[in-house]
Short mmCIF file of the C-alpha atoms (twelve columns), coordinates in Angstrom:
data_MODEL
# 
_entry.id   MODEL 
# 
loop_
_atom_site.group_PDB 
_atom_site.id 
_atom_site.type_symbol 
_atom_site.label_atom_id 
_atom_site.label_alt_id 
_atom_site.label_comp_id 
_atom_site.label_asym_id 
_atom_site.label_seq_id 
_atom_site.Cartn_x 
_atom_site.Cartn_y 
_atom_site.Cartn_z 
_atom_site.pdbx_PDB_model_num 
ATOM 1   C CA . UNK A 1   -3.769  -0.537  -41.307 1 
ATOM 2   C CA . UNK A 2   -3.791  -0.468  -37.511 1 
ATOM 3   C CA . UNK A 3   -6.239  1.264   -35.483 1 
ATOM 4   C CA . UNK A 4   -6.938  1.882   -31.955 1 
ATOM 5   C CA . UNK A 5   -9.945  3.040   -30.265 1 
ATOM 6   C CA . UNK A 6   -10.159 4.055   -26.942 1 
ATOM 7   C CA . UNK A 7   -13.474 4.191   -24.726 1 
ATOM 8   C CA . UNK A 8   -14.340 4.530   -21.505 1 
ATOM 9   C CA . UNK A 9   -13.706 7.932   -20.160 1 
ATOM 10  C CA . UNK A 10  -15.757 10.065  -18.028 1 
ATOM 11  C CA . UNK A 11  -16.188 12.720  -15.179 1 
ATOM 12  C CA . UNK A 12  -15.449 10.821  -11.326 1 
ATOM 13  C CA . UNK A 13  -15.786 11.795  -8.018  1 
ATOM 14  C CA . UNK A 14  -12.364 11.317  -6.248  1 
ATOM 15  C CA . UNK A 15  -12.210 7.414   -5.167  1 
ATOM 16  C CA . UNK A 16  -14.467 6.721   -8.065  1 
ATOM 17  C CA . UNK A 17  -13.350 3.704   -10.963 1 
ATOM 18  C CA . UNK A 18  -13.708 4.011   -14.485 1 
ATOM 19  C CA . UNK A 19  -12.492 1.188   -17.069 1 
ATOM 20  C CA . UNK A 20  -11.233 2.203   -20.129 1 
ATOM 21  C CA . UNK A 21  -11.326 -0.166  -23.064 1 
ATOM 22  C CA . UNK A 22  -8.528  -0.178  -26.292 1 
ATOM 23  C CA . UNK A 23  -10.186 -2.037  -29.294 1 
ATOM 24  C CA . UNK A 24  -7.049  -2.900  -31.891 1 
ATOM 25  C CA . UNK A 25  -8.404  -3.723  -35.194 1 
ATOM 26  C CA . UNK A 26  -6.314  -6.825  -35.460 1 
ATOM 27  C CA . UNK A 27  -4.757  -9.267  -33.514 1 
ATOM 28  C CA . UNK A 28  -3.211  -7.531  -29.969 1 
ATOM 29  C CA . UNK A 29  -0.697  -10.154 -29.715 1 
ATOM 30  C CA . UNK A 30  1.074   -8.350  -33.225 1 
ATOM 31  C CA . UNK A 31  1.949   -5.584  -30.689 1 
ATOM 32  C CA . UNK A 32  5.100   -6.624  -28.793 1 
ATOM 33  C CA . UNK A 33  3.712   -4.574  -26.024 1 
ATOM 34  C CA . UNK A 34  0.608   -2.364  -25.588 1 
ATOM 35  C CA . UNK A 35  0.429   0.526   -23.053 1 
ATOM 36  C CA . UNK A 36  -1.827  2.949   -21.771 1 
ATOM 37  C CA . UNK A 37  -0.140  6.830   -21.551 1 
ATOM 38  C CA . UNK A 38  -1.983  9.841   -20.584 1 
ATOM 39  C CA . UNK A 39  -1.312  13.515  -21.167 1 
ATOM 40  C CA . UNK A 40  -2.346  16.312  -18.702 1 
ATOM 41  C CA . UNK A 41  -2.701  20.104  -20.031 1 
ATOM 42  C CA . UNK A 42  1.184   21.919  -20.402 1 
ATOM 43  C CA . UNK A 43  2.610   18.243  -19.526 1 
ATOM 44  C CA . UNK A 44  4.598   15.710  -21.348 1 
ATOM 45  C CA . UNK A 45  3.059   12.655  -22.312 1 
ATOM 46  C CA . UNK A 46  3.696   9.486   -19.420 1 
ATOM 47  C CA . UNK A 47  3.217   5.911   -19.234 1 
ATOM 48  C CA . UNK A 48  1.064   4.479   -17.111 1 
ATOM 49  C CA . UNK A 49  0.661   1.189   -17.547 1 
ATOM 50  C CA . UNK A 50  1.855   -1.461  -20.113 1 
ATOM 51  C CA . UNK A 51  1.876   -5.071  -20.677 1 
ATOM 52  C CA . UNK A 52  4.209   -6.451  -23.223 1 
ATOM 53  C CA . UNK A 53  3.590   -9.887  -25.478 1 
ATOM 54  C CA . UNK A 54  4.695   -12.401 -22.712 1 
ATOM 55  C CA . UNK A 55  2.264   -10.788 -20.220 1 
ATOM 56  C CA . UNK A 56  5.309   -8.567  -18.218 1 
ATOM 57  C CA . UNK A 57  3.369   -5.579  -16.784 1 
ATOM 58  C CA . UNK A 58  4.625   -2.365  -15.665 1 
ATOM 59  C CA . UNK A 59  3.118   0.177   -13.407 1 
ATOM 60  C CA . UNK A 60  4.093   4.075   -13.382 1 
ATOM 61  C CA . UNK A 61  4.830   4.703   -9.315  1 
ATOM 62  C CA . UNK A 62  2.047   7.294   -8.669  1 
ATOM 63  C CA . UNK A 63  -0.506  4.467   -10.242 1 
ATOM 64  C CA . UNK A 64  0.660   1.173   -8.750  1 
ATOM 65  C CA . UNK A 65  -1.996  -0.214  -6.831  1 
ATOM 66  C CA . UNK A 66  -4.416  1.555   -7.734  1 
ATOM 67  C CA . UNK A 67  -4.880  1.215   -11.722 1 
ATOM 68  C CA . UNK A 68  -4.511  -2.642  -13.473 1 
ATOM 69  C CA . UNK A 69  -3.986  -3.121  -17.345 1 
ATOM 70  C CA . UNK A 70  -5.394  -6.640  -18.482 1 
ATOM 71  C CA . UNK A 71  -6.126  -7.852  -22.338 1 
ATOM 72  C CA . UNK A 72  -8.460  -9.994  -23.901 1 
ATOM 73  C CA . UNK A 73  -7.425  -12.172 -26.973 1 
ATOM 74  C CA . UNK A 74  -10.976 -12.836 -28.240 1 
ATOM 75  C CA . UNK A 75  -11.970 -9.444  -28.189 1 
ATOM 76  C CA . UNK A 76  -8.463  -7.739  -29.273 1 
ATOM 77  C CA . UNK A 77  -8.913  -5.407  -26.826 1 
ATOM 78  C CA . UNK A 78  -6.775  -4.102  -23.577 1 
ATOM 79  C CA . UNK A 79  -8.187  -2.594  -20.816 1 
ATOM 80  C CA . UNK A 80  -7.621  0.100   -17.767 1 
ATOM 81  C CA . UNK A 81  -8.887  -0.350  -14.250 1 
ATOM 82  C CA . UNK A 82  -8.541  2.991   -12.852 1 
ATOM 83  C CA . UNK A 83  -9.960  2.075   -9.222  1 
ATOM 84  C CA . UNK A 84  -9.519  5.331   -6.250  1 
ATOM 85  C CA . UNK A 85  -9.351  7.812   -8.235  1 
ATOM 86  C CA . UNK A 86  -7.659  11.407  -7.524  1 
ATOM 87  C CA . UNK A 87  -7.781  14.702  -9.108  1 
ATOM 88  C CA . UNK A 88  -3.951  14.252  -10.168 1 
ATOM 89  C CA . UNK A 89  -5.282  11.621  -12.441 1 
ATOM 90  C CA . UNK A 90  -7.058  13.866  -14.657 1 
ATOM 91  C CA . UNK A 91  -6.164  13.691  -18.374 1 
ATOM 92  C CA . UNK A 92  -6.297  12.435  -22.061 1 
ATOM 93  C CA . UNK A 93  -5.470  8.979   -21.938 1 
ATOM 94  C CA . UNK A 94  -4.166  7.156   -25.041 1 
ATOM 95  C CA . UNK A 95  -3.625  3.769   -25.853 1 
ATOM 96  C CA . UNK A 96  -0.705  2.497   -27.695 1 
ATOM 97  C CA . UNK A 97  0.627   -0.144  -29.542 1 
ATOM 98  C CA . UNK A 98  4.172   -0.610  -30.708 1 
ATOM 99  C CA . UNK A 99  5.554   -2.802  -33.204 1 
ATOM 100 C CA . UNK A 100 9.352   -3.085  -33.593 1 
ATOM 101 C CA . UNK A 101 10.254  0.774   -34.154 1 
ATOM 102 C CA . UNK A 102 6.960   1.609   -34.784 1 
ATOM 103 C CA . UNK A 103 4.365   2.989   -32.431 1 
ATOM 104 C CA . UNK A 104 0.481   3.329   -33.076 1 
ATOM 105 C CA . UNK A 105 -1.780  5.466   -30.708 1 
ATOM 106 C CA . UNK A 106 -5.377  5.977   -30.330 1 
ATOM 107 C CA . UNK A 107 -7.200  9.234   -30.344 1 
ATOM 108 C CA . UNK A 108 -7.841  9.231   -26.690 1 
ATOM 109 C CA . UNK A 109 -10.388 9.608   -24.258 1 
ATOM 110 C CA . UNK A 110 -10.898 12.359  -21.651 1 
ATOM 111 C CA . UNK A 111 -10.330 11.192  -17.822 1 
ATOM 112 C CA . UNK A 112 -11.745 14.340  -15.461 1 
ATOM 113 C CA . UNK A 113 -11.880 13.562  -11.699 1 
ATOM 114 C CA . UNK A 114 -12.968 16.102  -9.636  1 
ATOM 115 C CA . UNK A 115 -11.384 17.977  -6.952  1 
# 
């Protein structure tokens, strides 16, 4: 059983930072990459950010810059610096995990920035 648990999320003031925090229940280095995604009302579902098992990280364009995924071994857990915040960025952010073919996701935690 693998489970995911997002934290973290709140209500910003544009240019305002929030971390969000992904606890795995096991071992993150299992994943051979974990990402975080987020989902905006009447939208498709988008990466934003994602590290794979050899530490490669991707950005999504309208985040680089700004937002910076990091992990910690000891505590299993990745994490989301979300720093300058903008309206746009307002959604349900999910963390994933994905194991060969397989893909795991969190429940999600609600991002609101105001405008």
């Amino acid at each position: 059983q693998v489970d995911l648990v997002e934290s973290g999320g709140g209500s910003v003031q544009p240019g305002g930072s929030l971390t969000l925090s992904c606890a795995a229940s096991g071992n993150i280095f299992e994943f051979n990459d974990m990402a975080w995604s987020r989902q905006a009302p009447g939208k498709q579902r988008e990466l934003v950010a994602s590290i794979n098992v050899g530490g490669r990280l991707t950005y999504a364009d309208s985040v680089k810059g700004r937002f910076t995924i990091s992990r910690d071994a000891a505590a299993n857990t990745v994490y989301l610096r979300m720093d300058n915040l903008s309206p746009e960025d307002t959604a349900t952010y999910y963390c994933r995990g994905r194991i060969l073919s397989r893909l795991y996701w969190g429940q999600g935690t609600q991002v609101t920035v105001f405008s």
